[in-house]
C-alpha positions in Angstrom: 0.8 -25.9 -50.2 -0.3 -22.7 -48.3 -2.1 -22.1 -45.2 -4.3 -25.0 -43.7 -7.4 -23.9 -42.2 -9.9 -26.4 -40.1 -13.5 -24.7 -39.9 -16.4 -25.7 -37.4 -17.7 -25.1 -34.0 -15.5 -27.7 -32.6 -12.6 -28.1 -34.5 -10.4 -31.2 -34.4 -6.9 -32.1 -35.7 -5.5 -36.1 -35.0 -2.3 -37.2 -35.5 -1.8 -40.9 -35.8 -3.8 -43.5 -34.9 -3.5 -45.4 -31.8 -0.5 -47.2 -32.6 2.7 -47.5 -31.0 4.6 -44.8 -32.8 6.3 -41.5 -32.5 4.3 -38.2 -34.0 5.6 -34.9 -34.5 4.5 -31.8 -36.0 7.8 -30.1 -37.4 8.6 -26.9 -38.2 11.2 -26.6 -40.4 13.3 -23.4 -40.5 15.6 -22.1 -42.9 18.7 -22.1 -40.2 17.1 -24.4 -37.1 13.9 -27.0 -36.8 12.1 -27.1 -34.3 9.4 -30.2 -33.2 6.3 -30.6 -30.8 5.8 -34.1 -30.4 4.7 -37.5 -28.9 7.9 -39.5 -27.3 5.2 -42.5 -27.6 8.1 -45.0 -25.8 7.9 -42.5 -22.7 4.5 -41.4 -23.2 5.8 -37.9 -23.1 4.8 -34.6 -25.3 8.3 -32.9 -25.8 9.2 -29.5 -27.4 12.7 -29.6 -28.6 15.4 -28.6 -31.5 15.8 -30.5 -34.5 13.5 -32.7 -36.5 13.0 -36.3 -34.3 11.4 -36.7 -31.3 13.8 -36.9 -28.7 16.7 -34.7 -30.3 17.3 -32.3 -28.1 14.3 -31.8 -26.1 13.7 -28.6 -24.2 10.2 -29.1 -22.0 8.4 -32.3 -21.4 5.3 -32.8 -20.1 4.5 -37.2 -18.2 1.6 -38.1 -18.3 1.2 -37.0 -14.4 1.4 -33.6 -16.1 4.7 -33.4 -14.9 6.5 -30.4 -16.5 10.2 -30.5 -16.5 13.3 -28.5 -18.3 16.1 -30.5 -19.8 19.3 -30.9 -17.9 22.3 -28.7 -19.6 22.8 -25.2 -20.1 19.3 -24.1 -20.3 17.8 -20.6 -19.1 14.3 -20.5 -17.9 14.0 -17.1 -18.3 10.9 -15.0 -16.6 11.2 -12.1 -18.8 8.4 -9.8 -17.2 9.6 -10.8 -13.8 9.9 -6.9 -12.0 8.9 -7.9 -8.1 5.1 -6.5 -9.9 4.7 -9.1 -12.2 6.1 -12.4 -13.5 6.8 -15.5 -11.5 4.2 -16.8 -9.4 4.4 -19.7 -7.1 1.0 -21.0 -5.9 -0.6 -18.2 -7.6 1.7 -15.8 -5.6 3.5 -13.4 -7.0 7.3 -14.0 -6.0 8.2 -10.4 -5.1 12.0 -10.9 -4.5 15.2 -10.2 -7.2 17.1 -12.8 -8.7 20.0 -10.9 -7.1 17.9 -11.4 -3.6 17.5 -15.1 -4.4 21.6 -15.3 -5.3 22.0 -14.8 -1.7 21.1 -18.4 -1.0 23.0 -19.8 -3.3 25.4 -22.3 -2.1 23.9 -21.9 1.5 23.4 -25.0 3.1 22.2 -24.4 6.4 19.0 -26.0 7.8 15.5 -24.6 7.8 15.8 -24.7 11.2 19.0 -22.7 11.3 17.7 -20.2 9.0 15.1 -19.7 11.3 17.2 -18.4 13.8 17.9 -15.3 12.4 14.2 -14.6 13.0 14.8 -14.1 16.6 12.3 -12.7 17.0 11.3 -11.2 20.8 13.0 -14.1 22.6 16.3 -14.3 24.4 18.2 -17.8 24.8 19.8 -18.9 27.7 22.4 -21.3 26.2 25.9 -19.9 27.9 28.3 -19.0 25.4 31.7 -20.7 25.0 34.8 -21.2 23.5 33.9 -22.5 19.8 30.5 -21.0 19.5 30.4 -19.0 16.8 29.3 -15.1 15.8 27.5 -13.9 12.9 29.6 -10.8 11.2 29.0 -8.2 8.7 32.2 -7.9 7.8 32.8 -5.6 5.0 29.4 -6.3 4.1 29.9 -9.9 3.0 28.2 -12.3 6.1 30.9 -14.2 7.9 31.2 -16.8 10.8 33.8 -15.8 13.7 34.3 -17.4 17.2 33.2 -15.9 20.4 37.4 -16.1 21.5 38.3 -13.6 18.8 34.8 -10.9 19.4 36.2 -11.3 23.1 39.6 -10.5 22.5 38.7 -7.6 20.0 36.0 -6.6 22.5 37.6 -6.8 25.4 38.2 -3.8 28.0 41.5 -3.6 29.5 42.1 -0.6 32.2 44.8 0.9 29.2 42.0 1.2 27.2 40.8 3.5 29.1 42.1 7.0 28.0 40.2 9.7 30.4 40.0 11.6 27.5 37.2 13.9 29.3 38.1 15.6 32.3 35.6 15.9 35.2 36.0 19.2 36.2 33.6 19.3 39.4 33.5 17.1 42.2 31.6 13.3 41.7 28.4 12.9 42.6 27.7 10.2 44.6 26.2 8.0 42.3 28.7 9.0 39.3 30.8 5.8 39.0 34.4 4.3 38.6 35.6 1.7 36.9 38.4 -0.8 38.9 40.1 -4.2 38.4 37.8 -6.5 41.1 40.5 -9.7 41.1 40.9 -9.3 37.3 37.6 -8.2 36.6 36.2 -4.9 35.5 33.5 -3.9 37.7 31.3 -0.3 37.7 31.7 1.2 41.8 29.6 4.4 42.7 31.5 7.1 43.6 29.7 7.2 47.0 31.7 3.5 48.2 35.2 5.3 48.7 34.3 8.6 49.4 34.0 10.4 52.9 30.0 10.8 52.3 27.7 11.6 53.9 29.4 14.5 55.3 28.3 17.8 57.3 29.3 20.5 59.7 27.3 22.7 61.4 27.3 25.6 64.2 25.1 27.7 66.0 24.8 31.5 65.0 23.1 32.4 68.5 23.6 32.2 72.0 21.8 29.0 73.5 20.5 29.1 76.8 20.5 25.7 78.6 19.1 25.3 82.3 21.1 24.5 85.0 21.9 20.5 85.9 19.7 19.8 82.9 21.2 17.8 79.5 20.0 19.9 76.8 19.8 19.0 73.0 21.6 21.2 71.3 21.1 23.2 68.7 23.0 23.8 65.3 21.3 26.5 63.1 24.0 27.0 60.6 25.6 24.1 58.0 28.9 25.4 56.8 28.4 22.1 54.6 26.1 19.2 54.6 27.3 16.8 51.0 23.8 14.9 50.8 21.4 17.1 53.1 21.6 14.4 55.1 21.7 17.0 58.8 18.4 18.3 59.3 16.9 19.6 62.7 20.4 19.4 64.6 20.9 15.9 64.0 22.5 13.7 61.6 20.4 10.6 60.0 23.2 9.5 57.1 20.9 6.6 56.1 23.8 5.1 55.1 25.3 2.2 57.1 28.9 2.8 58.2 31.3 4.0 60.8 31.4 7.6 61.2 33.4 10.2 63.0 31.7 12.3 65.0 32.8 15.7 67.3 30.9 18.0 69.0 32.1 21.2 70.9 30.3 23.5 73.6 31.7 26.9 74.6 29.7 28.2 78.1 30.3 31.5 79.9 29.8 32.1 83.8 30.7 29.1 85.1 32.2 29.4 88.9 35.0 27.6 90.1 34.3 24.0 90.7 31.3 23.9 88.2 31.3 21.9 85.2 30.2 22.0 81.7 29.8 18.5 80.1 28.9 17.6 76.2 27.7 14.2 74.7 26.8 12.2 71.6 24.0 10.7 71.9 22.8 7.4 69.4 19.2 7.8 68.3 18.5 9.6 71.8 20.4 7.5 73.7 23.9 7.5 75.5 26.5 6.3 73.0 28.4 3.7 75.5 32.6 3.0 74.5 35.3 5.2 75.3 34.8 8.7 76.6 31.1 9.0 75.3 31.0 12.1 77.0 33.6 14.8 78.3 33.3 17.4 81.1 35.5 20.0 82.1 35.8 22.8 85.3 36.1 26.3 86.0 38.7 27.1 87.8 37.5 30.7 88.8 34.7 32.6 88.9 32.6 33.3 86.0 34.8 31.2 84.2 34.5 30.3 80.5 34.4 26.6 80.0 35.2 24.8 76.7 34.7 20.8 75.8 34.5 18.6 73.1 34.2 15.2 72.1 34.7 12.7 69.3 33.8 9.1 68.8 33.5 6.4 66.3 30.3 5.7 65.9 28.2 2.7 63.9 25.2 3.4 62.3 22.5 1.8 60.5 21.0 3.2 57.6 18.0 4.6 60.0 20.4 5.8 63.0 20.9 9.6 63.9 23.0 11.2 66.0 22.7 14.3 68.3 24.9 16.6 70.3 23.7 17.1 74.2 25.2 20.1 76.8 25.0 20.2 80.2 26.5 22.3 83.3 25.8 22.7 87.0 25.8 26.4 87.3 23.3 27.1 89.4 21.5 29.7 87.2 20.6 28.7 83.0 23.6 30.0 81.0 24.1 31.0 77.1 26.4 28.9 75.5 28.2 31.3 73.3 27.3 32.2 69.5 29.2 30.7 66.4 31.4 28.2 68.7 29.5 25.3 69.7 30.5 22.7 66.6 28.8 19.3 65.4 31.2 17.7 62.7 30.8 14.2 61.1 31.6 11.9 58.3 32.1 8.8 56.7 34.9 6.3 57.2 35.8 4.6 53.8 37.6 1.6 53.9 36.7 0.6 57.9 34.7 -2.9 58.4 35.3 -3.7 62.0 
Protein backbone atom coordinates (compact mmCIF):
# COMPACT_ATOMS: atom_id res chain seq x y z
CA UNK A 1 0.00 0.00 0.00
CA UNK A 2 1.33 3.51 -0.98
CA UNK A 3 0.75 6.83 0.23
CA UNK A 4 -2.49 7.56 2.38
CA UNK A 5 -4.02 10.79 1.80
CA UNK A 6 -7.16 12.22 3.91
CA UNK A 7 -8.91 15.11 1.94
CA UNK A 8 -11.46 17.85 3.36
CA UNK A 9 -11.55 21.11 4.98
CA UNK A 10 -11.15 19.60 8.29
CA UNK A 11 -9.37 16.58 8.14
CA UNK A 12 -9.54 13.90 10.86
CA UNK A 13 -7.56 10.73 11.63
CA UNK A 14 -8.77 8.46 15.05
CA UNK A 15 -6.99 5.91 16.44
CA UNK A 16 -8.85 3.50 18.60
CA UNK A 17 -11.79 3.85 20.24
CA UNK A 18 -12.32 4.79 23.72
CA UNK A 19 -11.13 1.78 25.29
CA UNK A 20 -8.53 1.07 27.66
CA UNK A 21 -5.74 0.16 25.32
CA UNK A 22 -2.39 1.23 24.11
CA UNK A 23 -2.14 2.94 20.32
CA UNK A 24 0.77 3.59 18.32
CA UNK A 25 1.48 4.72 15.03
CA UNK A 26 4.93 2.89 14.09
CA UNK A 27 7.32 3.55 11.76
CA UNK A 28 9.26 0.82 10.83
CA UNK A 29 12.74 1.31 9.54
CA UNK A 30 15.01 -0.81 7.77
CA UNK A 31 17.85 -0.66 10.74
CA UNK A 32 15.72 1.10 13.81
CA UNK A 33 11.68 1.64 14.65
CA UNK A 34 10.59 4.24 15.82
CA UNK A 35 6.73 4.89 17.67
CA UNK A 36 4.47 7.91 18.54
CA UNK A 37 2.02 6.70 20.87
CA UNK A 38 -0.61 6.52 23.70
CA UNK A 39 0.95 4.89 27.06
CA UNK A 40 -3.04 4.58 27.82
CA UNK A 41 -2.02 3.03 31.62
CA UNK A 42 -0.15 6.49 32.20
CA UNK A 43 -2.24 8.55 30.06
CA UNK A 44 0.82 9.70 28.41
CA UNK A 45 1.70 10.36 24.49
CA UNK A 46 5.43 9.11 24.20
CA UNK A 47 7.92 9.30 21.31
CA UNK A 48 10.39 6.59 21.67
CA UNK A 49 12.69 3.70 19.82
CA UNK A 50 11.37 0.49 19.06
CA UNK A 51 7.92 -0.85 18.17
CA UNK A 52 5.76 -0.95 21.80
CA UNK A 53 4.71 1.73 23.65
CA UNK A 54 6.91 2.22 26.45
CA UNK A 55 10.18 0.71 24.94
CA UNK A 56 12.52 3.13 25.21
CA UNK A 57 10.80 6.31 25.34
CA UNK A 58 12.51 9.52 24.49
CA UNK A 59 9.76 12.60 25.23
CA UNK A 60 6.53 12.30 27.08
CA UNK A 61 4.00 14.65 27.26
CA UNK A 62 1.04 14.04 31.07
CA UNK A 63 -1.77 15.07 30.60
CA UNK A 64 -0.83 18.50 32.61
CA UNK A 65 1.10 19.00 29.34
CA UNK A 66 3.98 18.15 31.18
CA UNK A 67 6.95 17.61 28.74
CA UNK A 68 9.83 15.64 30.00
CA UNK A 69 13.20 13.84 28.56
CA UNK A 70 13.91 10.33 29.59
CA UNK A 71 16.44 9.66 32.31
CA UNK A 72 19.90 8.07 30.70
CA UNK A 73 22.31 9.30 28.40
CA UNK A 74 20.17 11.52 26.44
CA UNK A 75 21.27 14.98 24.65
CA UNK A 76 18.73 17.65 24.24
CA UNK A 77 20.48 19.25 21.76
CA UNK A 78 19.64 23.16 20.71
CA UNK A 79 21.25 22.99 17.46
CA UNK A 80 20.73 26.67 16.19
CA UNK A 81 21.57 27.89 19.67
CA UNK A 82 24.43 30.88 18.68
CA UNK A 83 23.67 33.59 21.72
CA UNK A 84 21.23 35.09 18.36
CA UNK A 85 18.98 32.39 18.14
CA UNK A 86 17.88 29.04 19.70
CA UNK A 87 16.89 28.49 23.25
CA UNK A 88 14.38 30.65 24.66
CA UNK A 89 13.14 30.60 28.17
CA UNK A 90 9.93 32.56 28.77
CA UNK A 91 10.07 33.65 25.27
CA UNK A 92 13.65 35.04 26.02
CA UNK A 93 16.24 34.42 24.13
CA UNK A 94 19.05 32.80 26.44
CA UNK A 95 22.10 34.77 25.18
CA UNK A 96 24.87 32.90 27.19
CA UNK A 97 27.39 29.70 25.84
CA UNK A 98 27.07 26.43 27.03
CA UNK A 99 30.70 26.91 27.93
CA UNK A 100 29.30 30.14 30.07
CA UNK A 101 26.62 27.96 31.60
CA UNK A 102 29.62 25.07 32.50
CA UNK A 103 30.77 27.53 34.87
CA UNK A 104 27.97 26.74 37.30
CA UNK A 105 28.26 23.42 37.17
CA UNK A 106 28.86 21.68 40.40
CA UNK A 107 28.50 25.10 42.13
CA UNK A 108 26.48 24.90 45.10
CA UNK A 109 26.38 28.10 46.68
CA UNK A 110 23.10 29.88 47.54
CA UNK A 111 21.21 32.44 45.52
CA UNK A 112 21.93 34.58 48.15
CA UNK A 113 25.70 33.96 48.05
CA UNK A 114 25.77 34.38 44.40
CA UNK A 115 24.41 37.50 44.91
CA UNK A 116 27.23 38.79 46.59
CA UNK A 117 29.43 39.07 43.99
CA UNK A 118 26.99 41.77 42.68
CA UNK A 119 28.37 44.20 45.16
CA UNK A 120 27.26 46.51 43.77
CA UNK A 121 27.96 50.40 45.25
CA UNK A 122 27.78 49.19 48.83
CA UNK A 123 30.57 48.57 51.34
CA UNK A 124 30.04 46.10 54.41
CA UNK A 125 31.05 46.63 57.73
CA UNK A 126 31.45 43.10 58.98
CA UNK A 127 35.32 43.09 60.47
CA UNK A 128 37.32 40.56 58.99
CA UNK A 129 38.85 37.68 60.86
CA UNK A 130 40.84 34.79 61.10
CA UNK A 131 38.74 32.06 58.92
CA UNK A 132 36.95 34.39 56.71
CA UNK A 133 37.66 33.62 53.47
CA UNK A 134 38.95 35.53 49.98
CA UNK A 135 37.88 35.14 46.61
CA UNK A 136 41.05 34.44 44.20
CA UNK A 137 41.79 34.37 40.63
CA UNK A 138 44.37 32.16 40.87
CA UNK A 139 45.73 31.16 37.59
CA UNK A 140 42.55 31.99 36.25
CA UNK A 141 40.60 29.11 37.86
CA UNK A 142 38.30 30.92 40.94
CA UNK A 143 39.54 29.74 44.39
CA UNK A 144 38.69 30.30 48.10
CA UNK A 145 41.78 31.38 50.39
CA UNK A 146 41.73 32.70 54.04
CA UNK A 147 42.31 36.20 55.12
CA UNK A 148 45.61 34.68 57.41
CA UNK A 149 47.39 33.65 54.22
CA UNK A 150 46.36 37.25 51.81
CA UNK A 151 47.79 38.78 55.14
CA UNK A 152 50.82 37.02 55.38
CA UNK A 153 51.48 37.23 51.51
CA UNK A 154 50.41 40.92 51.81
CA UNK A 155 51.93 41.92 54.54
CA UNK A 156 54.65 44.90 54.78
CA UNK A 157 57.56 44.34 56.78
CA UNK A 158 60.21 47.32 57.07
CA UNK A 159 62.82 44.64 54.88
CA UNK A 160 60.52 44.90 52.34
CA UNK A 161 61.22 47.95 51.90
CA UNK A 162 64.13 48.38 49.39
CA UNK A 163 64.65 52.38 48.83
CA UNK A 164 65.22 51.52 45.51
CA UNK A 165 64.69 55.38 44.44
CA UNK A 166 66.88 57.75 45.89
CA UNK A 167 65.56 61.19 46.93
CA UNK A 168 68.03 63.38 45.73
CA UNK A 169 66.64 66.87 47.16
CA UNK A 170 65.67 67.71 50.54
CA UNK A 171 61.81 66.45 51.89
CA UNK A 172 59.24 68.51 51.73
CA UNK A 173 57.40 68.92 54.54
CA UNK A 174 54.51 66.98 53.67
CA UNK A 175 56.60 64.09 51.80
CA UNK A 176 56.28 61.18 54.29
CA UNK A 177 58.12 58.28 56.11
CA UNK A 178 57.29 55.15 56.88
CA UNK A 179 58.27 53.80 60.77
CA UNK A 180 57.48 50.85 63.04
CA UNK A 181 54.73 52.65 65.66
CA UNK A 182 54.88 49.66 68.47
CA UNK A 183 54.90 47.00 65.67
CA UNK A 184 52.84 48.83 63.36
CA UNK A 185 53.57 50.48 60.15
CA UNK A 186 52.42 53.92 60.17
CA UNK A 187 52.80 56.91 57.24
CA UNK A 188 54.65 60.29 59.41
CA UNK A 189 55.04 63.64 57.42
CA UNK A 190 58.32 64.63 57.04
CA UNK A 191 57.53 67.99 58.77
CA UNK A 192 57.06 65.78 62.51
CA UNK A 193 60.95 65.21 62.99
CA UNK A 194 62.28 67.86 61.10
CA UNK A 195 63.71 71.35 62.48
CA UNK A 196 60.76 73.22 60.45
CA UNK A 197 59.60 75.95 60.29
CA UNK A 198 62.94 77.50 60.11
CA UNK A 199 64.33 81.10 59.19
CA UNK A 200 67.08 83.56 59.52
CA UNK A 201 67.16 86.90 58.70
CA UNK A 202 69.29 90.33 58.93
CA UNK A 203 69.14 93.70 58.21
CA UNK A 204 71.00 95.22 55.08
CA UNK A 205 70.75 98.95 56.43
CA UNK A 206 71.62 100.89 59.20
CA UNK A 207 68.51 101.23 61.68
CA UNK A 208 68.00 104.28 63.54
CA UNK A 209 66.24 103.76 66.95
CA UNK A 210 65.48 106.80 69.34
CA UNK A 211 66.98 107.23 72.43
CA UNK A 212 65.33 105.33 75.81
CA UNK A 213 62.72 104.09 73.38
CA UNK A 214 62.16 99.92 72.69
CA UNK A 215 62.11 99.74 69.06
CA UNK A 216 60.88 96.89 66.84
CA UNK A 217 63.31 95.88 64.87
CA UNK A 218 63.75 95.40 61.56
CA UNK A 219 65.09 92.37 59.39
CA UNK A 220 65.04 93.14 55.58
CA UNK A 221 67.01 90.28 54.42
CA UNK A 222 66.14 86.25 54.84
CA UNK A 223 69.34 84.30 54.36
CA UNK A 224 66.59 81.35 54.59
CA UNK A 225 63.04 81.07 55.62
CA UNK A 226 62.02 76.79 54.98
CA UNK A 227 58.07 77.55 54.82
CA UNK A 228 57.84 81.45 54.28
CA UNK A 229 56.66 81.37 57.46
CA UNK A 230 58.91 85.15 58.49
CA UNK A 231 57.25 87.90 56.95
CA UNK A 232 57.32 91.70 58.07
CA UNK A 233 60.28 91.02 60.77
CA UNK A 234 58.46 88.56 62.70
CA UNK A 235 57.95 84.97 62.82
CA UNK A 236 54.23 83.40 62.90
CA UNK A 237 55.35 79.38 62.38
CA UNK A 238 51.64 78.41 62.70
CA UNK A 239 52.82 75.46 63.86
CA UNK A 240 52.62 74.56 67.63
CA UNK A 241 55.95 73.70 69.26
CA UNK A 242 58.95 74.90 71.10
CA UNK A 243 61.22 76.94 69.18
CA UNK A 244 64.68 78.41 69.59
CA UNK A 245 64.88 81.72 69.18
CA UNK A 246 68.12 84.51 69.05
CA UNK A 247 68.30 87.84 68.28
CA UNK A 248 71.46 90.11 68.05
CA UNK A 249 71.85 94.03 68.00
CA UNK A 250 75.14 95.71 67.02
CA UNK A 251 74.89 99.83 68.08
CA UNK A 252 77.63 102.40 67.59
CA UNK A 253 78.20 105.65 69.78
CA UNK A 254 77.30 104.52 72.89
CA UNK A 255 79.25 106.50 75.88
CA UNK A 256 80.56 104.98 78.82
CA UNK A 257 77.90 103.94 81.23
CA UNK A 258 75.09 103.72 78.55
CA UNK A 259 73.51 100.64 77.56
CA UNK A 260 72.06 98.87 74.65
CA UNK A 261 69.45 96.24 75.54
CA UNK A 262 67.64 93.53 72.99
CA UNK A 263 64.43 91.45 73.64
CA UNK A 264 62.03 88.81 72.32
CA UNK A 265 58.92 89.67 72.55
CA UNK A 266 55.60 86.90 72.36
CA UNK A 267 52.90 88.26 70.12
CA UNK A 268 53.98 91.96 71.35
CA UNK A 269 54.48 91.22 74.55
CA UNK A 270 57.51 90.59 77.02
CA UNK A 271 58.43 86.88 76.91
CA UNK A 272 58.77 86.23 80.83
CA UNK A 273 61.43 82.97 81.98
CA UNK A 274 65.01 83.26 82.13
CA UNK A 275 66.90 86.21 80.73
CA UNK A 276 64.05 87.40 78.42
CA UNK A 277 66.05 90.18 77.64
CA UNK A 278 69.90 91.08 77.75
CA UNK A 279 71.69 94.50 78.01
CA UNK A 280 75.15 95.36 77.96
CA UNK A 281 77.51 98.80 78.61
CA UNK A 282 79.99 100.89 77.07
CA UNK A 283 82.79 101.20 78.72
CA UNK A 284 84.17 104.36 76.79
CA UNK A 285 83.12 106.86 74.71
CA UNK A 286 81.41 106.29 71.54
CA UNK A 287 81.58 102.84 72.29
CA UNK A 288 80.31 100.00 70.13
CA UNK A 289 77.90 97.86 71.95
CA UNK A 290 76.91 94.30 71.04
CA UNK A 291 74.02 91.89 72.60
CA UNK A 292 72.16 89.03 72.01
CA UNK A 293 69.73 86.78 73.27
CA UNK A 294 68.20 83.33 72.99
CA UNK A 295 65.22 81.59 74.57
CA UNK A 296 62.95 78.70 74.25
CA UNK A 297 59.97 79.71 73.43
CA UNK A 298 56.22 78.01 73.11
CA UNK A 299 54.03 78.81 70.53
CA UNK A 300 50.70 78.15 69.40
CA UNK A 301 49.88 77.73 65.89
CA UNK A 302 48.77 81.59 65.81
CA UNK A 303 51.81 82.99 67.99
CA UNK A 304 54.64 85.24 66.47
CA UNK A 305 57.55 86.44 67.63
CA UNK A 306 59.56 89.80 67.30
CA UNK A 307 62.90 91.09 68.04
CA UNK A 308 62.98 94.72 70.15
CA UNK A 309 66.29 97.22 70.63
CA UNK A 310 66.75 99.68 72.96
CA UNK A 311 69.68 102.04 74.35
CA UNK A 312 69.88 105.13 76.53
CA UNK A 313 72.17 107.28 74.45
CA UNK A 314 71.00 110.34 74.69
CA UNK A 315 70.76 111.10 70.94
CA UNK A 316 68.81 108.14 68.28
CA UNK A 317 71.68 105.90 67.02
CA UNK A 318 72.08 103.54 63.82
CA UNK A 319 72.33 100.17 64.74
CA UNK A 320 74.83 98.97 62.29
CA UNK A 321 74.07 97.26 58.69
CA UNK A 322 74.20 93.41 58.00
CA UNK A 323 74.80 92.60 61.92
CA UNK A 324 71.70 92.73 63.78
CA UNK A 325 70.45 88.81 63.50
CA UNK A 326 66.95 87.13 64.18
CA UNK A 327 67.36 83.20 64.04
CA UNK A 328 64.75 80.50 64.94
CA UNK A 329 63.56 77.04 64.52
CA UNK A 330 61.81 74.11 65.50
CA UNK A 331 62.59 71.70 68.33
CA UNK A 332 61.75 68.07 67.28
CA UNK A 333 61.42 65.65 69.77
CA UNK A 334 60.67 68.26 72.94
CA UNK A 335 57.10 67.98 74.80
CA UNK A 336 57.63 69.73 78.05
Amino acid sequence: MGTIQIDGSTPKLTIGNATAEDALILFDGAAQDFYIGLDDSADDLIIGLGSAVGTTPAISINEDRDVTISDGAIDFDVASHDTSNGLKLGGTLVTATAAELNIMDGVTATAAEINLIDGGTARGTTALADGDGVLINDGGTMRMTTVQTVKTYMGLAVGDITGATALAEQPASDDEIVINDGGALKRLDISHISNTPLFSAYNNAAHSISTATATELIFNTENVDSDGKFASNRFTPTIAGKYLIHASIVIENIDDGEGVRISLRKNGSQITGPYPQIEGFSGKTDGVVYVQVSQIITLDSDDYVSAWGYHNEGASQNSLASINKFIGFRLTGVTS
